[in-house]
KEGUDREN-128067 format. One record per residue: residue in three letters; x, y, z of N, C-alpha, C in turn. Coordinates in steps of 0.02 Angstrom, whole numbers, plus 50000, padded with zeros to 5 digits. Last residue first. Layout:
<sites>
AlaXYZXYZXYZ
...
</sites>
This chain:
<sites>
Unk504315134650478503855129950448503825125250509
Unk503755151050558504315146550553503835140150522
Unk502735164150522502595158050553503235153150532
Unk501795178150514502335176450487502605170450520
Unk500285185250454500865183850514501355177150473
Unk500065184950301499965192350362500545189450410
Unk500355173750193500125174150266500165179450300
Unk500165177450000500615177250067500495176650119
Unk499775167849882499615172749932500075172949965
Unk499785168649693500295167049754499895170249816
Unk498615163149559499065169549579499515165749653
Unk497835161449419498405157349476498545165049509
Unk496195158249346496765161349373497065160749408
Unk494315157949257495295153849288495545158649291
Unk493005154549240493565160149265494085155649280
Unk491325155949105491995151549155492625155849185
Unk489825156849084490295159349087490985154049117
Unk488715150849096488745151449032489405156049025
Unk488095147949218488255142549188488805143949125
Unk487565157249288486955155049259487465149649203
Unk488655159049407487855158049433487325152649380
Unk490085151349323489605158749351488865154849367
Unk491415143049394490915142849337490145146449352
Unk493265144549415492565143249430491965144049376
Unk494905138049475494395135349424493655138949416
Unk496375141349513495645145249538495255142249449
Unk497855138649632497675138849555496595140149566
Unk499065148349705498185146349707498125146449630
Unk500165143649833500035144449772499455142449735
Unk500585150149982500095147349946499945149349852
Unk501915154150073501705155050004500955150249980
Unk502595159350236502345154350209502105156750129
Unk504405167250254503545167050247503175160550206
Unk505845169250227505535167550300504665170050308
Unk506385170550109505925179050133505525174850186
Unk506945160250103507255165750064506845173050117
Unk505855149650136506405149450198506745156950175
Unk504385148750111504855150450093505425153250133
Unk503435133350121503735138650168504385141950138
Unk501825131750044502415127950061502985135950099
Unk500495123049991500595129750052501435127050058
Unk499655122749832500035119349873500355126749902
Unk498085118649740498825123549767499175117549811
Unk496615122249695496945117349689497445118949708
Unk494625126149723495545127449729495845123049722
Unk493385129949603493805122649649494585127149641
Unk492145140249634492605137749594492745133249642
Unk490675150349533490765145149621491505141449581
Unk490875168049529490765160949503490895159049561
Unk490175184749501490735178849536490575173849500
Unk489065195449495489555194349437490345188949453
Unk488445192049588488175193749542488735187949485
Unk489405181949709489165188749717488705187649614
Unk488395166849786489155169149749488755174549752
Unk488385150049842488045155949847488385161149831
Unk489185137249826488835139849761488615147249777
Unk490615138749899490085136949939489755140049867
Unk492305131349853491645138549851491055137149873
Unk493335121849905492795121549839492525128049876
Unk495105116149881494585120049931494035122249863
Unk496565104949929495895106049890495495111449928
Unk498205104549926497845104949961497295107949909
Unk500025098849962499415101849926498865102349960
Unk500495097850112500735101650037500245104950027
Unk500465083350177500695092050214500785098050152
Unk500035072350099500835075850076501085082450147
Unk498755071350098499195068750162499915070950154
Unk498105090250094498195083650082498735079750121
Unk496845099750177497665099950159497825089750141
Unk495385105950121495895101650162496485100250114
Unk494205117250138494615112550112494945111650173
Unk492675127950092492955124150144493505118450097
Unk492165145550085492305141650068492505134650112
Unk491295159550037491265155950074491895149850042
Unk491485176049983491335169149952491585164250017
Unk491135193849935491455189849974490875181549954
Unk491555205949800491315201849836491785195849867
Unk491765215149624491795209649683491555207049732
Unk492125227849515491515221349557492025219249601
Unk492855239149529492215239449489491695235249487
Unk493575234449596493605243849616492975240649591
Unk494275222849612494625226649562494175235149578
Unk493955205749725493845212849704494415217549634
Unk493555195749854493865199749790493665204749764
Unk493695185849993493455190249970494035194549905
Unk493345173450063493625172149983493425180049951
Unk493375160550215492835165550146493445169950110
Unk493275145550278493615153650275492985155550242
Unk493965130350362493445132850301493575141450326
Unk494915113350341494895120350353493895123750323
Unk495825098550417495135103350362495165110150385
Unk496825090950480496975095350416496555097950365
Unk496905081550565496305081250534496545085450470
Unk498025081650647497685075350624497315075750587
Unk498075097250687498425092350637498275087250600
Unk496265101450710496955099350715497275098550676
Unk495595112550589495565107950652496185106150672
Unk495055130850581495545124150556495485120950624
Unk494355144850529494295139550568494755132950534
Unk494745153950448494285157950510494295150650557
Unk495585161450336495375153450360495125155750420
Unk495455172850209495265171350292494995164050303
Unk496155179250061495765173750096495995173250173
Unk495975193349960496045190550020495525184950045
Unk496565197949817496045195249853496425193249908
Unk496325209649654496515206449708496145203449743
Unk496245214049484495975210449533496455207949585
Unk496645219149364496835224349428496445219549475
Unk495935213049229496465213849255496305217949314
Unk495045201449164494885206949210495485207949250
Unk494685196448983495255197649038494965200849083
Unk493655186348884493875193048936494335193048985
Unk493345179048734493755178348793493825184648822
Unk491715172148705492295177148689492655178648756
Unk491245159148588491635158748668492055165048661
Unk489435159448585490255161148544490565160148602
Unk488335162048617488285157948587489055157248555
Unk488135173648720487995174448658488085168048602
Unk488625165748856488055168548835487925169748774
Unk490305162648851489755158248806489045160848782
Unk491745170048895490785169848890490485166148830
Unk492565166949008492655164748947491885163448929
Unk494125176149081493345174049083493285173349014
Unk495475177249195495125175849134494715172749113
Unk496095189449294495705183149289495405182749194
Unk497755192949346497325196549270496885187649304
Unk498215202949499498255199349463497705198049380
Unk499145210849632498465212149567498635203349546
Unk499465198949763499635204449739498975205849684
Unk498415193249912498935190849836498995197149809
Unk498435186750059498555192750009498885191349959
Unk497835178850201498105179150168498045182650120
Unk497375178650387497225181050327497715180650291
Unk496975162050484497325170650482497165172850426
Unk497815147150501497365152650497497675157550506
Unk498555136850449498245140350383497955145450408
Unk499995128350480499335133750512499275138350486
Unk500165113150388500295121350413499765123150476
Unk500205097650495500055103850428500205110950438
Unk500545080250475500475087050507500505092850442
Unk500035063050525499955070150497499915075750522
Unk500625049750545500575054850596500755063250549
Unk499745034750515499805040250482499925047250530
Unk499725017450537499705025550558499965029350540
Unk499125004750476499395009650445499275016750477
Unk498834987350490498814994350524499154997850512
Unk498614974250388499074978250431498944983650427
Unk497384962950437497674967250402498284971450428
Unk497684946250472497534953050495497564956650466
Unk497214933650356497744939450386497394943050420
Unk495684924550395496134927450358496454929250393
Unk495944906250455495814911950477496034917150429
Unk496594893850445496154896250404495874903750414
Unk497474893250534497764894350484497324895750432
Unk496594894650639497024899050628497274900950594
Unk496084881650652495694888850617496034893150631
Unk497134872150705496934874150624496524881050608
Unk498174879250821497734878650811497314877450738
Unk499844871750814499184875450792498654874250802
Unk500464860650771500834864850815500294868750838
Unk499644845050711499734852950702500134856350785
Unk500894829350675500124834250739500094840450719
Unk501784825350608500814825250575500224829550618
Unk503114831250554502754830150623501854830750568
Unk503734832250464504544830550516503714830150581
Unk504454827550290503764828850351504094825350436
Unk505714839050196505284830050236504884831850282
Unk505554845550024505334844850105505084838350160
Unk506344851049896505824845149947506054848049983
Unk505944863449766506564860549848506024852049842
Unk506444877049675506294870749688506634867149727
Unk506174897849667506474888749681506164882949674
Unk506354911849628506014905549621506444900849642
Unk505534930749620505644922849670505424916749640
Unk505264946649617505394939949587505784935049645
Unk504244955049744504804953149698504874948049695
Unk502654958949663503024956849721503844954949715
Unk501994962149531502464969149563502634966049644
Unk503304949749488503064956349496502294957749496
Unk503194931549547503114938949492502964945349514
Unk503794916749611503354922949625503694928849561
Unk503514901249616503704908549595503344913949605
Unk504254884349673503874889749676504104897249645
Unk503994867249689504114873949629504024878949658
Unk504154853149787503814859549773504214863749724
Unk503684838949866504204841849824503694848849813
Unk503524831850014503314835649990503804839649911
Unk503624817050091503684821950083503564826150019
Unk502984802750116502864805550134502894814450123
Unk503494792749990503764794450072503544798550112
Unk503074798049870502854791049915503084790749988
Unk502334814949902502934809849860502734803549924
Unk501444826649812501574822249879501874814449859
Unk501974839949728501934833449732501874829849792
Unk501664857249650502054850849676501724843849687
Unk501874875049653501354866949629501884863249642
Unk501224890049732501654882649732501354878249711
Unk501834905849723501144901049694501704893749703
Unk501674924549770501794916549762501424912049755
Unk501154936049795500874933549722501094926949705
Unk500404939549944500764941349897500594936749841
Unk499514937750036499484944450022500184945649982
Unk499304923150020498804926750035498714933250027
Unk500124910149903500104914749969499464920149956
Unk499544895649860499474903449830499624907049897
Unk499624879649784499654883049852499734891149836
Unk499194865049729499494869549713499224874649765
Unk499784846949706499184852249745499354857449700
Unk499494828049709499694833649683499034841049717
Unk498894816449731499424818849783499714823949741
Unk497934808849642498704810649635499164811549671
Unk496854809249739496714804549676497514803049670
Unk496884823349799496934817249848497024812549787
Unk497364836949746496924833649714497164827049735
Unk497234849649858497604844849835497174841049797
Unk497414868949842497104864949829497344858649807
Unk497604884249974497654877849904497114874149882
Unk498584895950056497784891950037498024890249958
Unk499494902250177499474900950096498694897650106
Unk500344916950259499864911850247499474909250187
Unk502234918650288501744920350247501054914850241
Unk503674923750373503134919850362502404921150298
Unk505274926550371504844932450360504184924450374
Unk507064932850403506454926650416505774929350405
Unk507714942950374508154936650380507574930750387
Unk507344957850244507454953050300507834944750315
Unk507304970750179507654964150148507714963850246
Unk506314982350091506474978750139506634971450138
Unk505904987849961506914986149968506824986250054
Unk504534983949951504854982849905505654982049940
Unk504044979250094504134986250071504514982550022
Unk503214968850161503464975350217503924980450183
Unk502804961550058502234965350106502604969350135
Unk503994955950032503614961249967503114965050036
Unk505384953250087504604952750102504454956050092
Unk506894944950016506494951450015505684947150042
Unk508384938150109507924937450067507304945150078
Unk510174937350106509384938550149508984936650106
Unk511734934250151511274930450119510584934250135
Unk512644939950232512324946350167511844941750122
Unk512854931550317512494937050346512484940550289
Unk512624916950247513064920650284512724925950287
Unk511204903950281511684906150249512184911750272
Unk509704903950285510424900550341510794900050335
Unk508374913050338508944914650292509484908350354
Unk506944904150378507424908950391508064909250351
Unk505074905250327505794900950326506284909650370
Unk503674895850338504174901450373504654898950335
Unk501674897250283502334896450252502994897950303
Unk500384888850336500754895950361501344892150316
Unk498784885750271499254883650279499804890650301
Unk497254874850193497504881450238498374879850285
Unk496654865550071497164866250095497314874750142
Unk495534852750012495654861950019496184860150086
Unk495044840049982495664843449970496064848749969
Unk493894834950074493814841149979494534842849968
Unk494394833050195494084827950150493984830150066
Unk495744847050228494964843350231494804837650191
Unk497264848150302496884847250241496234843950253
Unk498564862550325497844855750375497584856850303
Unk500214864050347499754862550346499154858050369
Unk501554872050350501204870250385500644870150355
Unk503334871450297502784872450293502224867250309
Unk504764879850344504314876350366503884876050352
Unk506714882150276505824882950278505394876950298
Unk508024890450269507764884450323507014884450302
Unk508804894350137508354895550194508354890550206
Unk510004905150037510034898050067509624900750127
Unk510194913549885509914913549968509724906549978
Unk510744922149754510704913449776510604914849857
Unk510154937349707510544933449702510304925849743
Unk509154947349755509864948149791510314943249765
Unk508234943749681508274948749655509164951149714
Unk508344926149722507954930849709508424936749656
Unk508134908549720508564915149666508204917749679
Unk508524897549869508064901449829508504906349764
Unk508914880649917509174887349873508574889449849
Unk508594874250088508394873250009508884878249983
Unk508044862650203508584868350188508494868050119
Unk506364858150296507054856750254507484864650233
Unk504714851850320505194857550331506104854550285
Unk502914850450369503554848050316504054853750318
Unk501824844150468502304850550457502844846550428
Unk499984841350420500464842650469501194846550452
Unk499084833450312498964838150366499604836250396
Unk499034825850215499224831350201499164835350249
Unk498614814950253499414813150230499654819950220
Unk497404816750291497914814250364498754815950287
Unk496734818950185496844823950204497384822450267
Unk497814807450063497004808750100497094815950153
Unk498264800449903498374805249959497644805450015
Unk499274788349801498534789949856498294794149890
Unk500184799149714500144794549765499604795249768
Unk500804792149519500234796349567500214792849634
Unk502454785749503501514785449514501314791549543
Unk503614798449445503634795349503502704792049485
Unk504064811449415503894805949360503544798049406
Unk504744819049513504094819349492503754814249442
Unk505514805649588505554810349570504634811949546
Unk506014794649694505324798349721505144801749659
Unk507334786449663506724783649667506204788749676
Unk507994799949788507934794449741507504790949736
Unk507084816249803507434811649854507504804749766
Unk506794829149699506534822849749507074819349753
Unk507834844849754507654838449687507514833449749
Unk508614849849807508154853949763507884852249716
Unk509234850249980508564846849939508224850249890
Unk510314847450132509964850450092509854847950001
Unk509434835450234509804837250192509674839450145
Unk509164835450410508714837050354509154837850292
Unk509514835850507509544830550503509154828850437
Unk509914850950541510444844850545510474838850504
Unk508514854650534509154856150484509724852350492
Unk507724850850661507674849250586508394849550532
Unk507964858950759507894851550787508124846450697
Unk508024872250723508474866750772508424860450762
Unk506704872650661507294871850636507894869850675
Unk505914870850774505724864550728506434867350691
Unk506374881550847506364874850887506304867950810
Unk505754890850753506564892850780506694883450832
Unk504494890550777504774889850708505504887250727
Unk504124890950902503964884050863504104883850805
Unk504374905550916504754900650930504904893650904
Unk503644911350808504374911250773504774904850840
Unk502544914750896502404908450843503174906050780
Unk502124921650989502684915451017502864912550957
Unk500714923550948501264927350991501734921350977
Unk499484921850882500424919150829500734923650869
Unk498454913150976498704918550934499374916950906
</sites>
């Protein structure tokens, strides 16, 4: 596994950087203009390392980097990138995977390529970001390299060598061929407590009849309503389901329903069960439950989409509820 795996980093730079000079151009005699080398997968398997200058988005960063590889007879290339910042303590560098304005001191990354053995030329792609390396296998053994990276990872570029400081793998190889792990994302969600009954003042709904072949618009003013969450799950889960009863004196009725509170703790969706009163519709809630600290009560703000039994009607209307009991956020 890659327990331990910054030691054999932290040991090969000890041992390396001293004797390694720092390198942003082939060695003499080597440059890229240099023959094509012979290459074979032995010349490209094992660990090249050195001190280099990167430009990022912090400015000029001085690293230690190690890169590891194993190469097959087809010139495919699996490989771990490390380096560590070796410069003064406001030198860092950014790791796009652990957050845009997270700025660390040593970060690793696993690459895959491709060498074309004929040349001794490759080019190398990290795995969960957007870096890309082309370069050279130089007559001596070591490695020259380009590399950049582009948005939306942050910008990054240099050019280094690297001397080959060991041919044995540190590693297991199918390791390095192995994909990433993914990274595990816990989510510790929490939500109101939606149950109980809630009350909106009158309010005007507005209906929009098509039946006759015209769209004529109706108001139904003096309508109120009460919603009953009758059942909610945990926190973790944040579903609910109730019923949806309304009214004005002259229609109304009661309506089934079920939602959930989104990952915000906020907003939140709830649809109508289709089985409706006569003169109802089946609708989609859309709102957000938030806590009014002024009058120490929760607020649901209900936006109300729906569309009648036989199709040919439509209802919208917002109104505010309030929670009956009264609940600190």
């Amino acid at each position: 596994g890659w327990n331990g795996r910054w030691n054999w980093l932290h040991m090969l730079f000890a041992i390396v950087a001293p004797i390694v000079a720092f390198s942003s151009a082939p060695p003499a005699g080597s440059s890229e203009s240099a023959p094509p080398v012979q290459a074979s997968a032995a010349a490209l398997t094992g660990v090249w390392a050195g001190r280099h200058a990167v430009v990022n988005v912090n400015g000029l960063v001085t690293v230690d980097k190690t890169i590891t590889l194993t190469c097959d007879n087809n010139g495919a290339l699996h490989g771990l990138v490390g380096w560590l910042s070796s410069g003064d303590d406001d030198q860092f560098g950014n790791a796009d995977d652990l957050g845009a304005d997270t700025i660390v001191r040593e970060h690793e990354e696993k690459v895959l390529g491709m060498a074309d053995l004929a040349t001794g030329e490759l080019v190398l792609v990290e795995r969960q970001e957007t870096g890309q390396y082309t370069g050279q296998l130089l007559p001596d053994g070591s490695l020259h390299l380009k590399f950049a990276q582009s948005p939306p990872s942050n910008p990054v570029a240099s050019v280094f060598t690297l001397q080959k400081t060991a041919s044995a793998l540190p590693v297991d190889p199918a390791e390095l061929i192995a994909n990433p792990e993914p990274t595990l994302v816990v989510v510790n969600r929490t939500c109101p407590d939606l149950s109980g009954s809630w009350v909106s003042p009158e309010y005007v709904a507005h209906k929009l009849d098509t039946a006759s072949g015209k769209g004529v618009h109706i108001e139904m003013p003096g309508l109120s309503m009460t919603l009953t969450i009758t059942m909610q799950t945990d926190a973790s889960d944040c579903s609910f389901h109730g019923e949806h009863t309304w009214g004005n004196g002259a229609s109304g009725g009661t309506e089934y329903l079920v939602g959930v509170v989104h990952d915000d703790g906020e907003s939140y969706t709830m649809a109508e069960i289709p089985e409706h009163p006569e003169d109802g519709s089946t609708g989609t809630i859309t709102g957000t439950v938030v806590f009014d600290g002024g009058k120490e009560e929760w607020v649901m703000h209900w936006h109300y989409v729906g569309i009648s039994r036989t199709g040919s009607n439509g209802v919208v209307f917002d109104t505010d509820l309030t929670q009956l009991k009264s609940l600190g956020p």
